[in-house]
C-alpha positions in Angstrom: -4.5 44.7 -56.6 -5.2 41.2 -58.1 -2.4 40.2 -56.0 -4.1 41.4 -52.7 -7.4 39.4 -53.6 -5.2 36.5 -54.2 -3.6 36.6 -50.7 -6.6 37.6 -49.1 -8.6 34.2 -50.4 -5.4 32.3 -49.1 -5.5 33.6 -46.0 -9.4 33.5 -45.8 -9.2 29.3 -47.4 -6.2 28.8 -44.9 -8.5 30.0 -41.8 -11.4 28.0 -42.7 -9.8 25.1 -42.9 -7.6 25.3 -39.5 -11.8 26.1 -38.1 -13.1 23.0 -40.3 -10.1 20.8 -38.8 -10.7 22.1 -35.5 -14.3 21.5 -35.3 -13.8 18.1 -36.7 -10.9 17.4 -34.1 -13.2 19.1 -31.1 -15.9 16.5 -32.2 -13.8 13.4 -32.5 -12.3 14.2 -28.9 -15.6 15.1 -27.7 -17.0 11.5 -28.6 -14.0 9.5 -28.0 -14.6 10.9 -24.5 -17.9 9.8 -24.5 -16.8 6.5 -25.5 -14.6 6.0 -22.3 -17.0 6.7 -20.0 -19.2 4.8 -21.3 -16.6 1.9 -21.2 -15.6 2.7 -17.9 -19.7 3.0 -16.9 -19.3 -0.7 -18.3 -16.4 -2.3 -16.9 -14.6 -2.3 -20.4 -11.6 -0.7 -18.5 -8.6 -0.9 -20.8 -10.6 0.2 -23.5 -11.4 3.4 -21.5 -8.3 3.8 -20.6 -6.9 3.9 -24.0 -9.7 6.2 -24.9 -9.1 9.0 -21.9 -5.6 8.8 -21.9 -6.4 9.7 -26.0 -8.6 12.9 -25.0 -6.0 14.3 -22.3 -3.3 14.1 -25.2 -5.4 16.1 -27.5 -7.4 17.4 -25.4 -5.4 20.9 -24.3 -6.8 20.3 -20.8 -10.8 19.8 -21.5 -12.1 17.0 -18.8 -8.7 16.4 -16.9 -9.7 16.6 -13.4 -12.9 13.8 -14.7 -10.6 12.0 -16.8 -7.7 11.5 -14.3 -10.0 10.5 -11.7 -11.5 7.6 -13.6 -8.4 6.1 -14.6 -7.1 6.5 -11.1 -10.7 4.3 -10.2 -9.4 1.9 -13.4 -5.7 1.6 -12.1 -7.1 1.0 -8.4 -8.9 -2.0 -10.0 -5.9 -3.2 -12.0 -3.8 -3.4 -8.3 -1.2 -0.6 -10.0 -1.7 1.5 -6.9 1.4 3.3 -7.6 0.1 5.0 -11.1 -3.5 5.0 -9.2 -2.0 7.7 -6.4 -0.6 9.7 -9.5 -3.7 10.0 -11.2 -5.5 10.9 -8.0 -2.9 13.4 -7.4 -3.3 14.9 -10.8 -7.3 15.3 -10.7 -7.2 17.0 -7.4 -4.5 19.2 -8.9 -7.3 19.8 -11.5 -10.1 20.0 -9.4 -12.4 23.2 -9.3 -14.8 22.2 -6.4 -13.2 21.8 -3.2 -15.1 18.3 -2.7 -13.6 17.2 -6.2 -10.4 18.4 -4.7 -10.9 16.7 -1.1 -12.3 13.1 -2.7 -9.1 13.0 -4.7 -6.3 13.6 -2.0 -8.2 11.1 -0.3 -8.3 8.5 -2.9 -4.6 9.5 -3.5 -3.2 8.7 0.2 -5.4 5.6 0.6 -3.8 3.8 -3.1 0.0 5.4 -1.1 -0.6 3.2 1.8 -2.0 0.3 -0.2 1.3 0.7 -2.3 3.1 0.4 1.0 3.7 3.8 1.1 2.8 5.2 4.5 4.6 7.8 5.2 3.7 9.5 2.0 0.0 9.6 2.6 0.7 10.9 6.1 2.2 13.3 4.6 -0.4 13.9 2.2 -3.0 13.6 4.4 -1.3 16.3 6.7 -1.2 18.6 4.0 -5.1 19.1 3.9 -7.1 22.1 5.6 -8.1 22.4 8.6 -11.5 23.0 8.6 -12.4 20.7 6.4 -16.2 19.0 6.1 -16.8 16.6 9.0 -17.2 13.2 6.2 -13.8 13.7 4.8 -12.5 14.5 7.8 -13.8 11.0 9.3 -11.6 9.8 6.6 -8.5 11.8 6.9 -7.7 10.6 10.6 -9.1 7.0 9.4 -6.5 6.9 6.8 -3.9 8.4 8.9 -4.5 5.8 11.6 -4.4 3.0 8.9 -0.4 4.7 8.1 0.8 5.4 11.4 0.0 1.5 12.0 1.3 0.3 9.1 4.5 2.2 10.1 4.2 0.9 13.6 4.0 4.6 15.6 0.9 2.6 17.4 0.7 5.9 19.7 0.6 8.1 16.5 -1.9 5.7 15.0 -4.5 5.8 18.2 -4.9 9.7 17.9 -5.5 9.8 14.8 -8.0 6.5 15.1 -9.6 8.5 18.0 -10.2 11.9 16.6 -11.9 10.1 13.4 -14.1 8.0 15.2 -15.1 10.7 17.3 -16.4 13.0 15.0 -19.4 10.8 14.6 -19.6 8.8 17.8 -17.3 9.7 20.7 -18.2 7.2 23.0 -16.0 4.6 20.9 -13.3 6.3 21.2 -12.8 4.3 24.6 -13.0 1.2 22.7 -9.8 2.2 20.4 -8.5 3.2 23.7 -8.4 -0.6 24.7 -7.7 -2.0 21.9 -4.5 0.4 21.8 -3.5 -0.7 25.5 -4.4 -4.3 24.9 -1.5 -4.1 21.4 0.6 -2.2 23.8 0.6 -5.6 26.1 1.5 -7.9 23.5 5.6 -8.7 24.3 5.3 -12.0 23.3 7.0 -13.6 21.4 9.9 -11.5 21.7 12.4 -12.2 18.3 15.5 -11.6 20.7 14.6 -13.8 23.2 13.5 -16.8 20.5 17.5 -16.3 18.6 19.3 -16.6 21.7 16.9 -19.7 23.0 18.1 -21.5 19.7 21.6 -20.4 19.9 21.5 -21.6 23.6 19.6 -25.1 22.5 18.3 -25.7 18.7 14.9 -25.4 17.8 14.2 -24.2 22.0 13.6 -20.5 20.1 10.3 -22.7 17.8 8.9 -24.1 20.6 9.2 -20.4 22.8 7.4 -19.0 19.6 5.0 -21.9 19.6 6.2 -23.6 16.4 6.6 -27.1 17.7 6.9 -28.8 14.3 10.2 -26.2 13.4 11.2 -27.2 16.6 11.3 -30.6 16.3 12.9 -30.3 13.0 15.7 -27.9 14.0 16.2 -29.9 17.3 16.9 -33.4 15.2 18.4 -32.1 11.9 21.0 -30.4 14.2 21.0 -33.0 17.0 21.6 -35.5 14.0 24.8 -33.7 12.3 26.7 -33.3 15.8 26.3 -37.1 16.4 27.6 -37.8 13.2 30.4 -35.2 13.5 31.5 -37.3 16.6 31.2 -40.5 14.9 33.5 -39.3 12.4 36.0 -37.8 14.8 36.4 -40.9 16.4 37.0 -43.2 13.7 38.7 -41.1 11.2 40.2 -37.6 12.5 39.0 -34.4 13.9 40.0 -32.6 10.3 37.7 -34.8 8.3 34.7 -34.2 11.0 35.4 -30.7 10.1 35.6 -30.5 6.8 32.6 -33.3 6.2 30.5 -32.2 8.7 30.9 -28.4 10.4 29.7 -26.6 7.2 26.7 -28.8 7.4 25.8 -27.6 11.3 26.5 -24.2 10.8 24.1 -24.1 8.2 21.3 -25.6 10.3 22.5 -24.2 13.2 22.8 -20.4 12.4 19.5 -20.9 9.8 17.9 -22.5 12.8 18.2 -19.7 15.5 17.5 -17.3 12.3 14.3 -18.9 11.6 13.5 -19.2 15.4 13.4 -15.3 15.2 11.5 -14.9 11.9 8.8 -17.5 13.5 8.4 -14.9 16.7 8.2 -11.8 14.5 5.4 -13.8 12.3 3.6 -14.4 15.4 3.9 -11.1 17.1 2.9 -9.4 13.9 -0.1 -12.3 13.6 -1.5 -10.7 17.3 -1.2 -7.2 16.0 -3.2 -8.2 12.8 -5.9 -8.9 15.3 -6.2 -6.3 17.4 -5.7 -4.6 13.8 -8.8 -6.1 12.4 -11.1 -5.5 16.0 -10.1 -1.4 15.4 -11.7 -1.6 11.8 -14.7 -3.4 12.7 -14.9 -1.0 15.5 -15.5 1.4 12.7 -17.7 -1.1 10.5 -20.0 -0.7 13.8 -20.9 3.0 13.4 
């Protein structure tokens, strides 16, 4: 019998302490959460950080869906927009409310694209319901616009620009419609064309693209290494013009009509930036 009392107070001083440890545990977590938000309220953002990602260690799951959203918000800030898409992923994976749920995805494919990641928010951004409320909706197609563009399905990317903008104000949707034929008409400068003008003639493929100061350069830095490669033909031999001076003209020469193409795709991609940039203030509008 004295035996029984004696394991029977163990067990009983065993179980208050786990309770007295966990209490004191469930308190410490509960104000170190406190403490991040209130950082993060502040702008103190790597001190939240280390104080949320504290409370989801511990934390058996208490606040996840809040925590992981603000340190998605703090990564967005800090450029990582990689690790920003992965905490967004992982609070709408938490999420109880579907609007929790919806704000998250959202935020999740909009840090893929800015990570240069298009086709993943597409595919993200495909995966949401149907009848989902009109306001994230707006910004579903917006964002799938935004990564059909930045993939260059320009076809792809005015549908989806179309059906978000028309949710709220239909009659735009012509607008897009212009802006999409006007990008549709843009052929020039064409990168083929600009390489085979500077294979034909160096620098010819600058000036096509409207680069006259590459041009010029290419024109004379070439231009200037043949007439020397002649120079050296005639009074030494043909062997020394090659070995002297051919290594030095293929290098300006094949870097020329290289650069002449880079120069066109700069340009072209310059015009689509534009008509780009008139689709998002069509938006800005409503």
């Amino acid at each position: 019998m004295p035996n029984f009392n004696l394991q029977l107070k163990r067990i009983l001083l065993f179980t208050a302490s786990f309770l007295l440890n966990w209490l004191v545990v469930a308190q410490d977590l509960e104000q170190t959460y406190q403490t991040g938000k209130a950082n993060f309220t502040l702008g103190n953002y790597q001190a939240a950080a280390l104080d949320l990602e504290r409370v989801i260690f511990f934390g058996a799951g208490k606040y996840d869906a809040e925590i992981f959203e603000m340190l998605g918000q703090i990564h967005q800030i800090e450029g990582d927009f990689n690790r920003s898409a992965s905490c967004f992923s992982q609070a709408a994976d938490f999420a109880i409310i579907p609007e929790d749920f919806l704000r998250n995805k959202i935020a999740q494919a909009s840090n893929l694209i800015m990570a240069d990641k298009p086709m993943l928010a597409k595919i993200e951004l495909l995966g949401l319901n149907d009848n989902i409320p009109d306001s994230f909706q707006v910004k579903q197609f917006f964002l799938l616009g935004v990564s059909e563009f930045s993939a260059g399905s320009f076809e792809e990317s005015r549908k989806a620009f179309n059906r978000a903008i028309s949710i709220n104000n239909p009659a735009s949707a012509a607008r897009i419609d212009s802006l999409f034929e006007t990008l549709k008409n843009i052929k020039h400068p064409n990168p083929k064309t600009a390489r085979i003008l500077s294979m034909i003639l160096p620098g010819a493929g600058q000036f096509y693209s409207g680069d006259i100061k590459n041009g010029v350069n290419s024109l004379l830095l070439t231009g200037g290494f043949i007439t020397v490669g002649f120079m050296v033909a005639i009074n030494y031999s043909l062997l020394d013009s090659f070995v002297s001076i051919i290594p030095w003209i293929q290098r300006y020469y094949i870097g020329g009509f290289k650069r002449a193409g880079n120069i066109a795709e700069d340009r072209l991609l310059q015009k689509q930036d534009e008509i780009y940039q008139q689709i998002l203030l069509s938006f800005n509008r409503l």
